[in-house]
C-alpha positions as CSV (number, residue, x, y, z in Angstrom):
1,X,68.5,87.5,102.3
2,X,71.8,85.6,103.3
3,X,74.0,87.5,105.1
4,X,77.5,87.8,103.9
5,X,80.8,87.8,106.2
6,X,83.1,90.4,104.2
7,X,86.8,90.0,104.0
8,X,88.6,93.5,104.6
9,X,91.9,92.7,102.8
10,X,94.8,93.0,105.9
11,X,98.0,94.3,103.8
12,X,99.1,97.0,106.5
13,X,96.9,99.9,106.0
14,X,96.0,102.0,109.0
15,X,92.3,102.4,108.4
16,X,90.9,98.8,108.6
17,X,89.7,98.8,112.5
18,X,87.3,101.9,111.3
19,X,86.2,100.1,108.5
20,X,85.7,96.9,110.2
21,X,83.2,99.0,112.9
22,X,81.4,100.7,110.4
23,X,80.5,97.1,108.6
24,X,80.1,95.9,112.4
25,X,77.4,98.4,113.0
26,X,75.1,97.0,109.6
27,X,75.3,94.0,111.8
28,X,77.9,92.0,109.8
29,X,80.7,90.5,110.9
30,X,83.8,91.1,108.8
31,X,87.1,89.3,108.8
32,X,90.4,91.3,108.6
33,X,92.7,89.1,107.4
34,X,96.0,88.9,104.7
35,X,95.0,85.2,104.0
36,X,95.0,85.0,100.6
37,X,93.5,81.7,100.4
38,X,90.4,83.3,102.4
39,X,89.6,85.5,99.1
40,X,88.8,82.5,97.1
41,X,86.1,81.8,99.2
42,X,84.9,85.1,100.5
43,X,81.5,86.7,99.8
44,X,82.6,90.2,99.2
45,X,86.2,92.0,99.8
46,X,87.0,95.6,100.8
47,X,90.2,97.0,99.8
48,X,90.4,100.2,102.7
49,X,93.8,101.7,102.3
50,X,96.0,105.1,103.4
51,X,99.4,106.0,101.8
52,X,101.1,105.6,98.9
53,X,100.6,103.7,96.0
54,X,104.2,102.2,95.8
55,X,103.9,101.2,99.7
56,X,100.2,99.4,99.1
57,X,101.8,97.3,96.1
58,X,104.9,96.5,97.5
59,X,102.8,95.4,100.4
60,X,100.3,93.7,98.5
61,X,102.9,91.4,96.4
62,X,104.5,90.9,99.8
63,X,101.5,89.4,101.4
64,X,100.7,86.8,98.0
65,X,97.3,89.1,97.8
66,X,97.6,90.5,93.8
67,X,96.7,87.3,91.8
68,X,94.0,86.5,94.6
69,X,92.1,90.1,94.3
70,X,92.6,90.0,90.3
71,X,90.8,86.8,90.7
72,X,88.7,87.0,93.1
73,X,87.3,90.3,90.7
74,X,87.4,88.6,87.4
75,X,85.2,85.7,89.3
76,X,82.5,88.3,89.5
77,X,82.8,88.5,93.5
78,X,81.5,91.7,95.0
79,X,84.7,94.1,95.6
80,X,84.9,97.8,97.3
81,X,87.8,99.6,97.1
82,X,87.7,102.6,99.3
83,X,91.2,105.4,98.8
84,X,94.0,104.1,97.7
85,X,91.7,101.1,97.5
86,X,90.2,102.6,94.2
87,X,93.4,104.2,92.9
88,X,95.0,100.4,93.3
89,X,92.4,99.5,90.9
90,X,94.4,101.5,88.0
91,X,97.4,100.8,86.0
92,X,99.7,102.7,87.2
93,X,100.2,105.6,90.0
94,X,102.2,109.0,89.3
95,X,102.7,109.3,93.2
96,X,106.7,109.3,93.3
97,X,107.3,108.2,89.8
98,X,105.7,105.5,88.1
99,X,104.3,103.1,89.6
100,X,102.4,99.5,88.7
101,X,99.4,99.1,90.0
102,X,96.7,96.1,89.4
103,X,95.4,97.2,86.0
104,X,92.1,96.1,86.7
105,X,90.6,99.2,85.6
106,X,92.8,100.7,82.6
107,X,94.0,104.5,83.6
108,X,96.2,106.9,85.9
109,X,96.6,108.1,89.2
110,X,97.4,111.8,88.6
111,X,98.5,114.4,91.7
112,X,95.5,117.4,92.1
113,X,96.8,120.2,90.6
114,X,99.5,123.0,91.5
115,X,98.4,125.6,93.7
116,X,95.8,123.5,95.4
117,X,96.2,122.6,99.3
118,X,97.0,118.9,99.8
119,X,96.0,116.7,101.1
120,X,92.7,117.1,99.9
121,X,91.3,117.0,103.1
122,X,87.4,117.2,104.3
123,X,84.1,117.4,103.5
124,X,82.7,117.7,99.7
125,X,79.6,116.9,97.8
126,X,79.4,114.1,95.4
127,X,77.9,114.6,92.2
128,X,76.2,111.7,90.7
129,X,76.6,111.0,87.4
130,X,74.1,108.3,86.7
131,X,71.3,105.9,89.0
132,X,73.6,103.2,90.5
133,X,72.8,100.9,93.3
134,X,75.8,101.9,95.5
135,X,73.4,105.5,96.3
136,X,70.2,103.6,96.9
137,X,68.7,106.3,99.3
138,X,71.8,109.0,99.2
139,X,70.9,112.3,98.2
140,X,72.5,113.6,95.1
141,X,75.3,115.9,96.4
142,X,75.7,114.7,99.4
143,X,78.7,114.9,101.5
144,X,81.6,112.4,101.8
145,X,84.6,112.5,103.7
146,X,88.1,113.1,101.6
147,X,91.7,112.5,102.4
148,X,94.2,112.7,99.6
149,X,96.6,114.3,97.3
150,X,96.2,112.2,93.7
151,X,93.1,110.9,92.1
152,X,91.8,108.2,90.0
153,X,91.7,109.1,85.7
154,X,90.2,106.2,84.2
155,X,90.1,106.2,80.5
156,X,86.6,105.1,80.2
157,X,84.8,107.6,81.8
158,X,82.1,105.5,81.9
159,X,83.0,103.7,84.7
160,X,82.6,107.5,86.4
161,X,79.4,107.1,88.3
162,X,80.1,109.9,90.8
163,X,82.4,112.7,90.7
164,X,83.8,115.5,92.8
165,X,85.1,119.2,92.1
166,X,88.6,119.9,93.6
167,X,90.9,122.2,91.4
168,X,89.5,119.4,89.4
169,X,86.7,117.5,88.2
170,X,87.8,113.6,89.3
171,X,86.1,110.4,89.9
172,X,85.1,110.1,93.3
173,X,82.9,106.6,92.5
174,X,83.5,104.1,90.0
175,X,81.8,101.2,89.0
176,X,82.3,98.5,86.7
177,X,80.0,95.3,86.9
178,X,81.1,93.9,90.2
179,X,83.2,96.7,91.0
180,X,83.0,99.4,93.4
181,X,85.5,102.0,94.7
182,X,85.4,105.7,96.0
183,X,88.1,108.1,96.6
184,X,86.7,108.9,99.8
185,X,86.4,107.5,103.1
186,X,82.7,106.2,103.5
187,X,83.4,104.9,107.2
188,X,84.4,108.9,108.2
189,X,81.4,110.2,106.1
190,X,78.9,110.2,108.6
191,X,74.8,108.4,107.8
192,X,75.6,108.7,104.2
193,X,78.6,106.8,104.4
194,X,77.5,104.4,106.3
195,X,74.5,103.9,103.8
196,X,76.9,103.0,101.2
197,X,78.8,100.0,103.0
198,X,75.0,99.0,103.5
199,X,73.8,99.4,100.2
200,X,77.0,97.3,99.0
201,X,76.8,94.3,101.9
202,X,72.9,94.3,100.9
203,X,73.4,94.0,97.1
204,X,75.7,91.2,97.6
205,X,73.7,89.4,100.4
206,X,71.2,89.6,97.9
207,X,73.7,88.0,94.8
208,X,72.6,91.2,92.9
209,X,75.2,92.3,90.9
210,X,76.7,96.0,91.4
């Protein structure tokens, strides 16, 4: 196995020193960075993020990084998108109107419904929908860690390989050929979590595809 270095894509979220330790701990050794020359070279990028889809755009065209993730993706590089990391991944957010985002995966970011309490915030079990490499040795139903108020509706529901029931039924893990995102935070989600980041970094060590 060749060890990769991940890129964790540096556009001003708040979450990317937790991310960067939990990789750390595998015994990789991640570069934060908003270079967005680095992504045509990188091994695998994480896309971490917090806030709102309007702010992570915005900031994303500011820092050159759209064209380079779409590309970096459509080059078949390994990719994780973790929160608003998945929900970037859509064509367009509902959170404070309507709102571009990088079309990558056709679909809408929807608010959880009236009369729920948001932020969805906490501990719930993920369902798995079908065998994908990203569980490799994570229990079906096992815990993650959530913080959010909108969620990820991707037309094909294919692309659904784990889900999660809030007032809802929404997509908590999506896949699609080098693509991986969750709605949750894996590097807050305790062993299982932690599992994930490893089963990803592994898979793409390996130049398996997702």
């Amino acid at each position: 196995m060749n060890p990769v270095r991940p890129i964790i894509v540096d556009y001003g979220a708040g979450n990317l020193r937790s991310v960067a330790k939990a990789v750390a701990r595998l015994g990789y050794q991640p570069l934060i960075t908003s270079d967005a020359t680095a992504l045509a070279a990188a091994d695998a990028v994480i896309l971490p993020g917090v806030g709102a889809a309007a702010d992570t755009m915005s900031n994303l065209t500011r820092c050159g990084l759209v064209e380079p993730i779409r590309q970096f993706i459509a080059g078949g590089g390994p990719f994780l998108g973790v929160c608003m990391g998945l929900q970037a991944l859509l064509t367009v957010s509902e959170e404070g109107g309507e709102h571009p985002c990088l079309d990558i995966l056709p679909g809408r970011v929807r608010r959880l419904p009236d009369g729920l309490k948001v932020p969805h915030m906490g501990w719930n079990r993920v369902r798995q929908r079908r065998q994908h490499p990203i569980f490799a040795g994570i229990a079906d139903g096992a815990f993650f860690y959530f913080v959010h108020s909108y969620y990820a509706d991707p037309i094909d529901d294919s692309v659904v390989v784990g889900d999660t029931d809030y007032g809802v039924t929404f997509a908590a893990v999506v896949a699609r050929d080098n693509i991986v995102a969750t709605q949750f935070h894996p590097e807050k989600s305790g062993d299982a979590g932690i599992r994930l980041y490893d089963n990803f970094l592994r898979t793409a060590s390996n130049g398996g595809g997702l």
